[in-house]
SELUM-538225 format. One line per field, with one value per residue: residue in three letters; residue number from 1; x, z, y of N, C-alpha, C, O in turn. Coordinates in steps of 0.05 Angstrom, whole numbers. Example, Ala and Ser with C-alpha at 12.3 -4.5 7.8 and 13.67 -1.06 7.14 Angstrom:
code <- [ALA, SER];
pos <- [1, 2];
nc1 <- [264, 257];
nc3 <- [156, 142];
nc2 <- [-114, -45];
cac1 <- [246, 273];
cac3 <- [156, 143];
cac2 <- [-90, -21];
cc1 <- [264, 258];
cc3 <- [156, 157];
cc2 <- [-66, 1];
oc1 <- [285, 268];
oc3 <- [169, 161];
oc2 <- [-66, 23];
END
This chain:
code <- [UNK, UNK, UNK, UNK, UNK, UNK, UNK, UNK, UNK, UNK, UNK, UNK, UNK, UNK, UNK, UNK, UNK, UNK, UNK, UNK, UNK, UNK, UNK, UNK, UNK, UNK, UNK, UNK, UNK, UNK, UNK, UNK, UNK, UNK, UNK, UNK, UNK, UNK, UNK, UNK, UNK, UNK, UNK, UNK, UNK, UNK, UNK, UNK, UNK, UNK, UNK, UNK, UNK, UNK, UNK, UNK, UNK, UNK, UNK, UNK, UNK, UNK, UNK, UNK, UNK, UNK, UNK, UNK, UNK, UNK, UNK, UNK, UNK, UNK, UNK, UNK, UNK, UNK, UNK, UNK, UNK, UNK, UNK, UNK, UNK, UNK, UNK, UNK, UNK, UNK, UNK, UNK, UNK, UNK, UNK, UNK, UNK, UNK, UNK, UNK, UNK, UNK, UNK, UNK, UNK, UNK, UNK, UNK, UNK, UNK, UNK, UNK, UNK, UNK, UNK, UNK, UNK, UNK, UNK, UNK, UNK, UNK, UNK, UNK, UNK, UNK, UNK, UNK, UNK, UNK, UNK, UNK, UNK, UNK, UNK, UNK, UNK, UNK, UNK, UNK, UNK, UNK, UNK];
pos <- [1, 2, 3, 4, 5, 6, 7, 8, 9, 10, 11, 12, 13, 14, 15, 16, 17, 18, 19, 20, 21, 22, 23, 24, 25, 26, 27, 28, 29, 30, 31, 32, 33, 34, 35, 36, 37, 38, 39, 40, 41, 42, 43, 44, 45, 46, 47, 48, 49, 50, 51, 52, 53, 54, 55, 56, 57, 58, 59, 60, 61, 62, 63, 64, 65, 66, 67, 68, 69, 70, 71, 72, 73, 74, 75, 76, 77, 78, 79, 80, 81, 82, 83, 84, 85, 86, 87, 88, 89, 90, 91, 92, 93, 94, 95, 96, 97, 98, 99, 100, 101, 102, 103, 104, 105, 106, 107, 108, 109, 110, 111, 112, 113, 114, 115, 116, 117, 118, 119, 120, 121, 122, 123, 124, 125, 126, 127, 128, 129, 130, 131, 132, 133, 134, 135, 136, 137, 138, 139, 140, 141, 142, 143];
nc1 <- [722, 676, 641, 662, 657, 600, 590, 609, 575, 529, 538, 552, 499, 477, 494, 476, 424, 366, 358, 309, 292, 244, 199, 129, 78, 22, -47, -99, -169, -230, -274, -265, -270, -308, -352, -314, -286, -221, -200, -172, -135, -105, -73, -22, -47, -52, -2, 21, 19, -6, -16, -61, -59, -87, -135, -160, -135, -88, -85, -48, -65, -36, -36, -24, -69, -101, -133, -182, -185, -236, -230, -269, -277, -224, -152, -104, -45, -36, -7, 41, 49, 92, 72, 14, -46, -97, -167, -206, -253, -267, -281, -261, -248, -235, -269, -310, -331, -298, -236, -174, -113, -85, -17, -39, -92, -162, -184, -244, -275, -298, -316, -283, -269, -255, -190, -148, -76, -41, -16, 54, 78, 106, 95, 30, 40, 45, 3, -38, -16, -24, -79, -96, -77, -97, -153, -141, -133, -187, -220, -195, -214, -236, -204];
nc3 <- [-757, -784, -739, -703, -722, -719, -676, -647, -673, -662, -608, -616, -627, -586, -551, -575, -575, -549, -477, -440, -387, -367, -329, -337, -343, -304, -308, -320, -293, -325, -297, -230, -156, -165, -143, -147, -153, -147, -181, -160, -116, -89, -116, -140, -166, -135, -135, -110, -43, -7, 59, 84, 129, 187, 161, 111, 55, -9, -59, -110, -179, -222, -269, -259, -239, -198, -137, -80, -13, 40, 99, 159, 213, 221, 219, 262, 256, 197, 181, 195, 171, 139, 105, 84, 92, 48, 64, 22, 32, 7, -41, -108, -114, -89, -53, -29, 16, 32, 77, 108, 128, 180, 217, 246, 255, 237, 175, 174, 101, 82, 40, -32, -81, -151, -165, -174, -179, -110, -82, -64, 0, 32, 8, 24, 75, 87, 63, 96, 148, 135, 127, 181, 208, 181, 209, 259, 260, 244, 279, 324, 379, 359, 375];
nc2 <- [-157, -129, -135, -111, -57, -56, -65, -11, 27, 15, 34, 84, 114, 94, 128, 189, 186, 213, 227, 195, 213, 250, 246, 216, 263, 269, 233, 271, 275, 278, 298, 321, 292, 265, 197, 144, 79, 37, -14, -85, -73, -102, -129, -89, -46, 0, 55, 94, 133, 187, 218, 259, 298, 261, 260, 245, 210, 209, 168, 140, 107, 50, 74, 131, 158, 202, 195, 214, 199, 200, 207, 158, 197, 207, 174, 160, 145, 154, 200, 191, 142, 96, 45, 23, -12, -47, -66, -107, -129, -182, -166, -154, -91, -26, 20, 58, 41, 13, -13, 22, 4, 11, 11, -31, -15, -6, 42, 68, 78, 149, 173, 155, 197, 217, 255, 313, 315, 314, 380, 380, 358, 400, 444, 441, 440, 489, 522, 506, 529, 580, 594, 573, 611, 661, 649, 647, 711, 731, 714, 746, 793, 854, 920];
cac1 <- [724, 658, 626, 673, 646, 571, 582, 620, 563, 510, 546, 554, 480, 458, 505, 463, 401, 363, 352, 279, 296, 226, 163, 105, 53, -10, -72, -123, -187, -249, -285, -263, -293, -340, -347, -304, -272, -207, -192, -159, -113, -91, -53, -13, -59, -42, 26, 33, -6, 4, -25, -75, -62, -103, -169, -157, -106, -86, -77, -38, -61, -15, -37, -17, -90, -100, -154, -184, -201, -235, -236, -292, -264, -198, -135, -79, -24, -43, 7, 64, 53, 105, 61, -13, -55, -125, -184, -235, -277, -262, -278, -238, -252, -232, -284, -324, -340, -269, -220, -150, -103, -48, -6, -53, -115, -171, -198, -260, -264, -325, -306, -274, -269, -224, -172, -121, -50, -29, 15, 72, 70, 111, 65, 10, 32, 54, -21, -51, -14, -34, -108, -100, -65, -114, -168, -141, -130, -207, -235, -188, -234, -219, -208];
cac3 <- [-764, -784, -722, -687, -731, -719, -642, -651, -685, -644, -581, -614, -631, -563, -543, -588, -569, -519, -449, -435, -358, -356, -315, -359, -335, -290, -316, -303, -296, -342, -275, -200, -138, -166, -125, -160, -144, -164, -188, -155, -101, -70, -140, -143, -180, -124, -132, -83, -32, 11, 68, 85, 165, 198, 157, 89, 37, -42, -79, -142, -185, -243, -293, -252, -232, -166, -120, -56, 4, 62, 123, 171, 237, 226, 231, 286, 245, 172, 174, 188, 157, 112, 87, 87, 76, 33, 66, 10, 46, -9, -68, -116, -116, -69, -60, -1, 37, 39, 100, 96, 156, 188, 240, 254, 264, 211, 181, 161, 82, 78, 5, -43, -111, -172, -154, -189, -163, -93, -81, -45, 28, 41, 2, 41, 101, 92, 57, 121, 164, 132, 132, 208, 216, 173, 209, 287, 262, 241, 307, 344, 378, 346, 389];
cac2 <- [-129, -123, -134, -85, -35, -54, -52, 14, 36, 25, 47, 116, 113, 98, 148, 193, 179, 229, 204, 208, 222, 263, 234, 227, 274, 254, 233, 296, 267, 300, 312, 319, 303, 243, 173, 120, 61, 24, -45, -94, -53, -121, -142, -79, -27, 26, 45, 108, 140, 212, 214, 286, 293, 242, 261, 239, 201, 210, 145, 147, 77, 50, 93, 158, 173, 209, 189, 222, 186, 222, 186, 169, 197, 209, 161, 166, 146, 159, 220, 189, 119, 77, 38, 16, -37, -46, -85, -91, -150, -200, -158, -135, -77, -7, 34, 79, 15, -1, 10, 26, -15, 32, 4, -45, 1, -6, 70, 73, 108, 162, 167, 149, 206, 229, 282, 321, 304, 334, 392, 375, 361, 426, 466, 434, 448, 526, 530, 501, 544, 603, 587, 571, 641, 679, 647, 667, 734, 741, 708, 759, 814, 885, 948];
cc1 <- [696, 629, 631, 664, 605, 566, 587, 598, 526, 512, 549, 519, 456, 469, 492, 441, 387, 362, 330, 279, 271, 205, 141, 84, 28, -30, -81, -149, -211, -266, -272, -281, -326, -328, -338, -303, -243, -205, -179, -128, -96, -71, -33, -18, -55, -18, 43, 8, 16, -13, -32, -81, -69, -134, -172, -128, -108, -75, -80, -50, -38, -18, -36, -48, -90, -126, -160, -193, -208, -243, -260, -283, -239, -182, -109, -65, -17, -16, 34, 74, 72, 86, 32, -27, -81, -143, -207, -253, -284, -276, -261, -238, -249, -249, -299, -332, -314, -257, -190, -141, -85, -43, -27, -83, -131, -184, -219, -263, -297, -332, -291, -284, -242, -215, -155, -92, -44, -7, 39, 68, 87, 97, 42, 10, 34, 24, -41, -48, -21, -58, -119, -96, -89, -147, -167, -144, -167, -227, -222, -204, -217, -228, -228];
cc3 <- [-767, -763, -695, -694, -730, -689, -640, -661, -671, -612, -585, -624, -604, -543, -541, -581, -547, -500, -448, -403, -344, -345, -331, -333, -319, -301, -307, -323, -317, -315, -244, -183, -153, -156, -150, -148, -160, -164, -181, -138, -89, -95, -143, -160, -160, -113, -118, -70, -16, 31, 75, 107, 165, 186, 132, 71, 11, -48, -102, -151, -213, -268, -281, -245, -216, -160, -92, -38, 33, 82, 143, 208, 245, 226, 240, 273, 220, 171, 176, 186, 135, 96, 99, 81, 72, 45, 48, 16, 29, -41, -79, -131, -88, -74, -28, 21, 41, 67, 91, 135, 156, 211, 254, 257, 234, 216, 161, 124, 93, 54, -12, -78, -120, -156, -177, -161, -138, -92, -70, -20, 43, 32, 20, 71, 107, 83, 87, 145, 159, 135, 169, 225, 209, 193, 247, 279, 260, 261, 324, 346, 370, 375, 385];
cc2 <- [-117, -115, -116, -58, -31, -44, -21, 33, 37, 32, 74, 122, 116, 126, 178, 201, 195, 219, 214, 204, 232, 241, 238, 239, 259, 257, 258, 279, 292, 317, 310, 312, 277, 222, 157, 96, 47, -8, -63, -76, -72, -128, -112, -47, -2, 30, 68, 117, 171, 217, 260, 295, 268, 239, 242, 218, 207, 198, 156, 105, 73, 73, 124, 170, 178, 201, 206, 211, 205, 186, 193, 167, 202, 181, 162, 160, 147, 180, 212, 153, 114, 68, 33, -9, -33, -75, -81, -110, -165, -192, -147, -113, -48, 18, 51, 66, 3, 6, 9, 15, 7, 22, -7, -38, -3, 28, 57, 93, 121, 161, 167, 168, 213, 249, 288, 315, 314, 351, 377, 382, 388, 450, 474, 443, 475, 543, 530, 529, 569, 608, 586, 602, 661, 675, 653, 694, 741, 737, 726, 783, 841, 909, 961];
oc1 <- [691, 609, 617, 662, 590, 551, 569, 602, 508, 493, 549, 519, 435, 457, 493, 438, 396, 365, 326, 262, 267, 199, 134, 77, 19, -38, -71, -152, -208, -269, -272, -305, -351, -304, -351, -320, -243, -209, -163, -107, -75, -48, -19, -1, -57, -8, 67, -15, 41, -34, -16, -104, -61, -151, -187, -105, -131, -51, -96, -46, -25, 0, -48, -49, -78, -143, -140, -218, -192, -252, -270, -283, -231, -196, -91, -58, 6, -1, 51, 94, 70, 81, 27, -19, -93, -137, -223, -273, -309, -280, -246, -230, -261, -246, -286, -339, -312, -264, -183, -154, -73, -61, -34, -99, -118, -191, -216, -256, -314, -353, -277, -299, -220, -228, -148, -91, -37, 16, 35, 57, 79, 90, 34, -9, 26, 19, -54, -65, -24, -62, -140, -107, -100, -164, -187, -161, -174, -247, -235, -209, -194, -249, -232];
oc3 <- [-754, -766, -677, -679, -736, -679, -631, -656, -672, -596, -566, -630, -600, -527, -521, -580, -524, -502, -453, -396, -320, -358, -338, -312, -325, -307, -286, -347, -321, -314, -238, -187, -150, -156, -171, -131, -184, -145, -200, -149, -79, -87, -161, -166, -172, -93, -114, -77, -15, 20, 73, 111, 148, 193, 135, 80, 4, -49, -113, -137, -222, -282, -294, -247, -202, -178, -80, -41, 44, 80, 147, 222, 268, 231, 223, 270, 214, 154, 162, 194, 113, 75, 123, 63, 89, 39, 50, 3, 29, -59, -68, -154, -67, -93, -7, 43, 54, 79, 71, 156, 138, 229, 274, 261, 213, 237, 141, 122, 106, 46, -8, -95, -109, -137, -195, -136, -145, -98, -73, -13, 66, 45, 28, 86, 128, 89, 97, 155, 179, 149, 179, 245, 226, 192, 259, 292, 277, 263, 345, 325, 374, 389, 396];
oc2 <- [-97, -101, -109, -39, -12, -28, -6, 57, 54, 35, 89, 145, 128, 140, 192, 225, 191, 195, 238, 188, 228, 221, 260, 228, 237, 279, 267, 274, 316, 341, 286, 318, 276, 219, 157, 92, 47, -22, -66, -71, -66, -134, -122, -31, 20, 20, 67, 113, 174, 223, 279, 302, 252, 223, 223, 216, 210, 204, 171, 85, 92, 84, 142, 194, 161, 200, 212, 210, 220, 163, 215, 147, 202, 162, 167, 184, 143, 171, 223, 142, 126, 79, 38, -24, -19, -99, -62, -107, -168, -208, -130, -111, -52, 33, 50, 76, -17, 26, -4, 18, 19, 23, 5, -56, -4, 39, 43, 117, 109, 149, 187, 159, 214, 259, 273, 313, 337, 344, 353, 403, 395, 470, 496, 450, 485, 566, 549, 543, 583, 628, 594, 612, 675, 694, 661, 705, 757, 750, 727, 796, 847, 912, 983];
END
């Protein structure tokens, strides 16, 4: 009996209990835009990535920090990569001398700094296009 009343008791308890359903927040770095590096990327320290066209990428590491990588030259399938892979040339460490593998191809980084989080890639691209738009309209010759 007693132990029907203990389960009973913390089943309406957990019942109870809020759900913490929310996403904790992203790190925001103190500065943007300075050269870093991260720690060990081959053990699992980078745990998403978004890829920035063909120019660039934004690694997330475990602790929700964003990263910016610019690339040197572009890479052909960065934009619509699954997944990626980290060559850091047997250190452990990912940093501006690093490359990033996509579909077999190595990219060169240029660099590697902090970021704040990315918009969303529909954002991104309706920002782009507007920029591309605003920027025929001001090369078009005027009457």
């Amino acid at each position: 009996m007693m132990k029907k009343a203990l389960l009973s008791l913390s089943v309406a308890a957990a019942i109870a209990a809020p759900a913490h359903s929310k996403r904790p927040e992203p790190y925001v770095w103190p500065e943007v835009g300075v050269e870093t590096k991260i720690n060990f990327p081959n053990q699992g320290a980078i745990r998403n990535f978004e890829a920035d066209g063909n120019d660039g990428i934004w690694l997330e590491d475990r602790q929700r920090r964003w990263y910016y990588a610019e690339l040197l030259g572009g890479c052909q399938e960065l934009d619509f990569a699954q997944a990626i892979g980290f060559d850091t040339r047997g250190s452990a460490t990912f940093d501006r001398f690093s490359t990033i593998v996509v579909a077999g191809d190595k990219c060169q980084l240029a660099s590697l700094v902090t970021a704040k989080k990315p918009l969303p890639r529909k954002e991104r691209l309706k920002l782009r296009k507007q920029t591309l738009a605003a920027g025929r309209e001001a090369a078009a010759p005027s009457n």
